[in-house]
N, C-alpha and C positions, 0 to 999 in steps of 0.2 A: 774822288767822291764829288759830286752836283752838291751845285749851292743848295739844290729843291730838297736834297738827302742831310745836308748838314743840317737846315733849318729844321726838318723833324727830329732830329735827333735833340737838336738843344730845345723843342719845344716839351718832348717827353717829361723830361724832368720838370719845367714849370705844371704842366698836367697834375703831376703825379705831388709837386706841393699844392697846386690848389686841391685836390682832393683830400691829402690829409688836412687841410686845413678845415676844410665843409663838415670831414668825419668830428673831428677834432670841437668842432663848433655842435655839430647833433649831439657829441657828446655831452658835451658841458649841459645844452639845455636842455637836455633827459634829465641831467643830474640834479642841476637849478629844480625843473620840476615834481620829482621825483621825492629829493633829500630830504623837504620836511616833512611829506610823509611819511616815509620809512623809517626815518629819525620818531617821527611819530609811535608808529607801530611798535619800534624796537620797544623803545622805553614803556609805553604804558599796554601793549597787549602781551610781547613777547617777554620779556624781562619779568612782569607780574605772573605768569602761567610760568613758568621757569621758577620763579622763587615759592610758588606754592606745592610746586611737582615737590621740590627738597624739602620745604617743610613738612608735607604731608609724609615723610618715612622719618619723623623727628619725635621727640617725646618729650610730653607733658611734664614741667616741672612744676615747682611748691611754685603757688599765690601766680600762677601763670606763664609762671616763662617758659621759655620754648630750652630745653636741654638737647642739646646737638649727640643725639645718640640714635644710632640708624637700627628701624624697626619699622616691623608689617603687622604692628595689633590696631596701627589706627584704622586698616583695611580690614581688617579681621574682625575689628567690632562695629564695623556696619551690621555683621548677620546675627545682633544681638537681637531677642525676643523684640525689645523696646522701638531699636532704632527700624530694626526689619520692618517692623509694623506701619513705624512711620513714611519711609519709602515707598510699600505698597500703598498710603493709603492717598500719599501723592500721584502716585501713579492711576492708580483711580479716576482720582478728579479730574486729572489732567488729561487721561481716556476720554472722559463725558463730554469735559469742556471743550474739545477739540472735536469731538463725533459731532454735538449740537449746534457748534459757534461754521463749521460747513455746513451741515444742514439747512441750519437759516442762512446763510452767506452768499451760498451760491445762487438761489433764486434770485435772491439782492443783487449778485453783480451781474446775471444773467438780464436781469431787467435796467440795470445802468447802461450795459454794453449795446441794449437794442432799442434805444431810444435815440432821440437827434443829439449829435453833437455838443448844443446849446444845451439842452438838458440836464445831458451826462456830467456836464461839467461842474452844472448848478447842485444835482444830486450828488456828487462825490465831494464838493464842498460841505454842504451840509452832514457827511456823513464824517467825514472831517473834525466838525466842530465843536464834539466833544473830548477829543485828543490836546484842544485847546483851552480847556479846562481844567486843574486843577486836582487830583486825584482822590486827593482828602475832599477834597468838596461832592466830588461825585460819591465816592464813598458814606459820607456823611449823608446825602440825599438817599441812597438807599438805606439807611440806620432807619430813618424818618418813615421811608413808607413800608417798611418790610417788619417792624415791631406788633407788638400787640394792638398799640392802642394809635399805629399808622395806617396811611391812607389807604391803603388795600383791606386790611380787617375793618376798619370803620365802615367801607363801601360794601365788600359783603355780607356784615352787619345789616348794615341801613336795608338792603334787597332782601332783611332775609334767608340770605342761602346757606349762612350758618350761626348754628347757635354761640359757639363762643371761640373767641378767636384760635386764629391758627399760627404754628409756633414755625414761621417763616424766617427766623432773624439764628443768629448762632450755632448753627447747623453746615451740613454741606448742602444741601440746597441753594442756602444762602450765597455762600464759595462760590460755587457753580453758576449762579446769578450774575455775580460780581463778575466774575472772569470771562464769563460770555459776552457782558457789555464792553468790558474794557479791551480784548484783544478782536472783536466782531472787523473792526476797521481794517486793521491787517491782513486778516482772512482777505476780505474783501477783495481788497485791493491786488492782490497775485490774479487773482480768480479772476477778475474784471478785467488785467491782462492778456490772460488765455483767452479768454472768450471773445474779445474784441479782433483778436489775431485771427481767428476762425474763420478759415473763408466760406463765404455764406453758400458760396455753388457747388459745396458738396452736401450741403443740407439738401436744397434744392435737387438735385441728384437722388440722392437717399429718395424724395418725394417721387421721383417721376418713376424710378424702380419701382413701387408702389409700396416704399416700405413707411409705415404708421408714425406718428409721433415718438409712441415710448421707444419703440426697433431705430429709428432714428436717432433718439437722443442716447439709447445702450450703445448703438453702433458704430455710431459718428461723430455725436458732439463729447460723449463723453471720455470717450480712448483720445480725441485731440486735446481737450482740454487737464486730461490727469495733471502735466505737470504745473498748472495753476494752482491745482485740485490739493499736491504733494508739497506745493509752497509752503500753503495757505497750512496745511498741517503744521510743517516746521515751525510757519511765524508762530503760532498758538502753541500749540504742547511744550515748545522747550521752553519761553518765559515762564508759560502754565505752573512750570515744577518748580520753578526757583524764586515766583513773586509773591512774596511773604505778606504785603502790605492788605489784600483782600482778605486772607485767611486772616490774621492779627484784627482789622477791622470788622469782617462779619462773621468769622466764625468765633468770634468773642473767645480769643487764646485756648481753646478747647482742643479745634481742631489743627495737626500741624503738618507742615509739609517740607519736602527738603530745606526750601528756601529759609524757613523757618527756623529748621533745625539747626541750617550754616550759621544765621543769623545770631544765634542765640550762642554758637561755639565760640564766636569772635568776641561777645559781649558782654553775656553775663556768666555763662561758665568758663571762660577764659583759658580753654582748651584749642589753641587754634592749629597747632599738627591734625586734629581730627577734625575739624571744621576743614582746614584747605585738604584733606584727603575727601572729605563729602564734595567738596568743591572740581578739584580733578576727576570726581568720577561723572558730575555730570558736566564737565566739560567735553568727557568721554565718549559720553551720550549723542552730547552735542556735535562732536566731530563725526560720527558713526554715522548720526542721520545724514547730514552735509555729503558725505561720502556715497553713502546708498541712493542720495536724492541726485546727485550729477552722476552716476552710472545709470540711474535709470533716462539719464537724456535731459533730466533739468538746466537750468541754466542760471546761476546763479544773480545774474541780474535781475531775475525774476521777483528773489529775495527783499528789493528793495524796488519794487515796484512801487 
């Protein structure tokens, strides 16, 4: 055997420790990077969805404890008259508030997206700046002008244009009010992604084919931008159902909604197997869309645009 043959042979195996060494070292700092996330996750996503899945087939004991007895009426009495009712009527609003809160959204991010840079930035700021406010207090501001004797009825009043006030405050109106302002930002914001991504020279294209603005925007802008469009849903509808704090504040405890309902399982009726079985089912919901929305080509980072 050549000296040139021994030298590779003894070189192999130094090779082959520095490479487990380099794997060895990726591993570690995946793991370093990695670990308190997942550490994260376990404990407070995975672990709480897990212990509510068990609680939820549990039964309600005397003065609220939870009796470790495995049963399916805390599922079974969701399709009571009572609860059914409330469900639909969540689902409702949550229809409206998500139909209206895109409707107005889209033009909004349609006209952030097509403006200078400098702009966009200043307008999405500002659009922003209620999200750093306070919720009670925005909520409290609408008590103020949405009452009888607030600034909306006082201004139509003053004009005129009606004789006596109008009953805008505790109602789903009011709900639907509320929820359109408070999740409008979210919407937005997917949608002002899609549309930004847009490459402009198939518009342009669309133009020269001699096809019109509406046949344009059916044909091109809006089949590219749906999954902005399917974000913007998820962000809205699934809080929509389960954010108790609008309803409680303007629909003056009348009207109620899942979130509401969980709310009140945990707290004041002290039934919480049936609270976390409402709870698993609109996580249910929640995974369903998730699912439907990345088969249809979404992208989940869109989510957190």
């Amino acid at each position: 055997m050549t000296k040139t043959n021994e030298e590779q042979l003894l070189a192999k195996p130094n090779k082959r420790k520095r490479k487990d060494k380099k794997s060895f070292k990726t591993r570690l700092a995946s793991i370093i990077m990695c670990g308190p996330i997942s550490v994260w996750s376990v404990l407070f996503i995975i672990l709480p969805i897990i212990l509510l899945a068990f609680m939820s087939f549990m039964t309600k004991g005397p003065l609220g404890r939870v009796v470790y007895k495995f049963t399916f009426e805390n599922y079974a009495e969701m399709f009571k008259p009572v609860y059914f009712t409330v469900i639909k009527q969540s689902l409702i609003i949550a229809l409206w508030t998500t139909l209206l809160t895109v409707l107005l959204g889209y033009p909004l991010a349609a006209f952030i997206a097509n403006v200078k840079k400098k702009t966009s930035g200043i307008l999405t700021v500002l659009m922003m700046l209620p999200l750093w406010v306070s919720g009670l207090v925005i909520l409290y501001s609408f008590v103020i002008m949405l009452n009888k004797t607030g600034v909306i009825n006082q201004f139509l009043l003053n004009l005129h244009l009606i004789k006596k006030p109008l009953n805008l405050l505790y109602n789903n109106f009011a709900v639907i009010v509320g929820m359109i302002y408070m999740f409008l930002p979210f919407a937005v914001l997917p949608m002002f992604s899609s549309i930004e991504k847009l490459d402009k020279g198939l518009i342009e294209a669309s133009k020269d084919l001699g096809a019109g603005p509406v046949k344009t925007f059916m044909k091109v802008t809006l089949p590219l931008t749906s999954p902005g469009i399917f974000a913007a849903v998820i962000l809205t509808f699934i809080p929509c159902i389960g954010y108790y704090m609008v309803t409680d504040m303007l629909g003056g405890g009348t009207n109620m909604m899942v979130g509401n309902l969980i709310y009140r399982q945990f707290t004041i009726s002290r039934n919480w197997p049936f609270g976390a079985a409402l709870a698993m089912v609109l996580a249910i919901v929640i995974f369903l869309m998730l699912f439907i929305y990345t088969k249809l080509g979404g992208d989940l980072d869109d989510l957190g645009a």
